[in-house]
C-alpha positions, -999 to +999 in steps of 0.1 A: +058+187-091+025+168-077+040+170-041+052+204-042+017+217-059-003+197-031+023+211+000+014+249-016-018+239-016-019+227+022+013+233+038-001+214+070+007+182+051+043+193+056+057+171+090+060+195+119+092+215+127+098+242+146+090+275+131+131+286+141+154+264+132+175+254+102+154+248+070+160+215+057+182+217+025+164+183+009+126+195+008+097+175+017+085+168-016+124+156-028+126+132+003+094+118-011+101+116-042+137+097-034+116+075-015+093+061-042+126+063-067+138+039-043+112+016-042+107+013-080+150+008-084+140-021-063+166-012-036+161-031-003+191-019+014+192+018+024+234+022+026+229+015-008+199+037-022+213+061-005+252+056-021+234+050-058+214+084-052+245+101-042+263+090-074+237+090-098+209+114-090+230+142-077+213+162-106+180+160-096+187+155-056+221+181-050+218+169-015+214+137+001+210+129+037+230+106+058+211+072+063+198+080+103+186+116+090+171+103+059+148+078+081+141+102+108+128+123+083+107+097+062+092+083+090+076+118+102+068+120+070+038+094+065+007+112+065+024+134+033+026+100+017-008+088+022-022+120+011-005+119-019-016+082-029-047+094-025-046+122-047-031+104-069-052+077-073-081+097-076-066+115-103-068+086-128-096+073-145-092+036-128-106+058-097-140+055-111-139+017-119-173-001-109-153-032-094-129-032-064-110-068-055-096-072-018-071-090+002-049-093+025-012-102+018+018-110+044+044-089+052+070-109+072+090-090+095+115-120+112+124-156+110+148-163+143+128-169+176+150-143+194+137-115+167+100-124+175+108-118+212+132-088+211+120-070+181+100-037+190+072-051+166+065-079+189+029-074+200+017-061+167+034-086+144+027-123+149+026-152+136+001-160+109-009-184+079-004-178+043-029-201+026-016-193-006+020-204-002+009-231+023+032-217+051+036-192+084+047-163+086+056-142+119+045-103+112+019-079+096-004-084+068-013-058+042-052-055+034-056-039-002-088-024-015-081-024-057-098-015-087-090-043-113-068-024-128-045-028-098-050+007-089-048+009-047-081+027-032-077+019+004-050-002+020-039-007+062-018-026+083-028-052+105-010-085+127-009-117+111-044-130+127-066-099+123-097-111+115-101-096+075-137-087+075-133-065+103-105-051+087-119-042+057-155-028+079-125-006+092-109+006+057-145+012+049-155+032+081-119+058+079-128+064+044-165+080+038-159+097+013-146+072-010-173+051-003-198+076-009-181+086-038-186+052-056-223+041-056-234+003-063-198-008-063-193-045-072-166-061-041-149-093-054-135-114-022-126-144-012-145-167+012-131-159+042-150-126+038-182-141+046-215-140+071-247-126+077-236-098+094-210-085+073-226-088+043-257-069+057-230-040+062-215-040+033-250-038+015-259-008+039-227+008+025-246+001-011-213-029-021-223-059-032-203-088-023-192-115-046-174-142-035-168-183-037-193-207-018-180-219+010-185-253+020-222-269+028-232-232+013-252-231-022-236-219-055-238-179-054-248-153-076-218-143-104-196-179-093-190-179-126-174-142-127-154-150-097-122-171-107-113-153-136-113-121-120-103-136-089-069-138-098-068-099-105-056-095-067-033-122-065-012-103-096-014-069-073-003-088-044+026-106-071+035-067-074+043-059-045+065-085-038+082-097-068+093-059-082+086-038-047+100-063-022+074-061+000+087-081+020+124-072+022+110-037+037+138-041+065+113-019+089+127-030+127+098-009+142+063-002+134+071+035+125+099+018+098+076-009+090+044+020+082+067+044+061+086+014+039+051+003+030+032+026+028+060+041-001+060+014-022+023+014-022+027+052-033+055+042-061+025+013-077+002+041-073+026+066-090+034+044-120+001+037-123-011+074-125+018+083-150+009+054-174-022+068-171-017+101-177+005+092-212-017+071-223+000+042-220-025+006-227-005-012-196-012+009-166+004-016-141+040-023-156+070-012-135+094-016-161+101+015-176+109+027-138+133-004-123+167+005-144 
């Protein structure tokens, strides 16, 4: 209904096809829709979405594309997606929260050493450092802006060794509006989002950072507030990978990789906005949407 409303609204969200031609029989809004139904049912494989749509959502979804159709189609399909977690999010009343956490999280994309050198990701993806699970990694990372109700604001893909704070500067810089639209915002981080510089830029962009101390540095302003709160991003990032397989996206090019993520960060955003909307006191819970 959302999706249909917002393509009325501005059909140019609609991917491009030519003006003659056959009109698709499985609409814009549907294939979206299957695609975040997908990623809350917690299916990694798409033979077998696609088989368990066919058998058991044939009454909302008459028809189903094949598998090669279905991804063409998705793929072309990502600025719809992004639109829509926007509008989404900025439908709910987390959207006007006072306190944003971020972080970045990996996304593996490979293991063998013959994927890192054959796959059509190599060059992007590389091979990184999770801190928190005290391993590496080869692919992507996934930099999440969050209110601390787990609510994604602003979110991007990046290769493993991106340097975060520049990252984030970027978020900031493609999104104006939603910085404007949120005055004297409080930015929890952890300490690798430090320096001078960067913290003079975030202040001109009227955030104020709070962080750890890093070592040698004095204790900072709110070190108190931090751990507690602290872990707010590491159950978002828990999220997406324990209930929305993050990282079984099965994405084989960056295209793949994009669309796969950027849908389950529309199906968190999704749930969120409908628990929202009923009134429901967990806004975060993907329960009532994984069976």
């Amino acid at each position: 209904m959302q999706i249909d409303d917002a393509l009325k609204a501005q059909p140019h969200l609609a991917p491009w096809r030519p003006k003659i031609g056959i009109a698709p029989t499985l609409s814009d809004a549907e294939l979206v829709a299957l695609a975040v139904l997908s990623a809350l049912l917690g299916f990694t494989s798409e033979r077998r979405r696609l088989r368990h749509a066919r058998a058991e959502l044939s009454g909302m979804f008459p028809y189903i594309p094949g598998q090669s159709g279905y991804n063409r189609r998705l793929r072309q399909a990502s600025g719809l997606v992004t639109h829509m977690t926007r509008m989404l999010a900025s439908d709910t009343s987390l959207w006007s929260d006072d306190v944003w956490v971020v972080d970045s999280t990996p996304v593996e994309c490979g293991r063998s050493r013959d994927t890192t050198q054959r796959s059509e990701l190599a060059g992007w993806a590389e091979y990184g450092y999770c801190a928190s699970h005290s391993r590496y990694f080869w692919g992507l990372r996934l930099h999440l802006l969050c209110t601390l109700g787990g609510l994604p604001v602003l979110f991007a893909l990046s290769g493993a060794k991106a340097d975060e704070r520049e990252v984030l500067l970027g978020m900031l810089e493609a999104a104006p509006d939603v910085v404007a639209a949120h005055p004297r915002q409080t930015l929890i981080a952890d300490r690798q989002y430090y320096g001078r510089a960067f913290e003079q830029e975030l202040t001109e962009r009227d955030l104020r950072l709070l962080r750890s101390a890093r070592r040698g540095e004095p204790e900072r302003a709110g070190a108190h507030l931090f751990k507690p709160l602290r872990q707010t991003i590491e159950s978002i990032n828990q999220t997406f990978k324990s209930q929305l397989d993050l990282e079984r996206h099965g994405g084989r090019t960056p295209a793949g990789v994009i669309i796969r993520v950027l849908a389950r960060v529309l199906a968190l955003t999704t749930a969120i906005w409908h628990a929202d909307k009923t009134g429901q006191p967990i806004k975060r819970s993907l329960i009532a949407y994984d069976h």
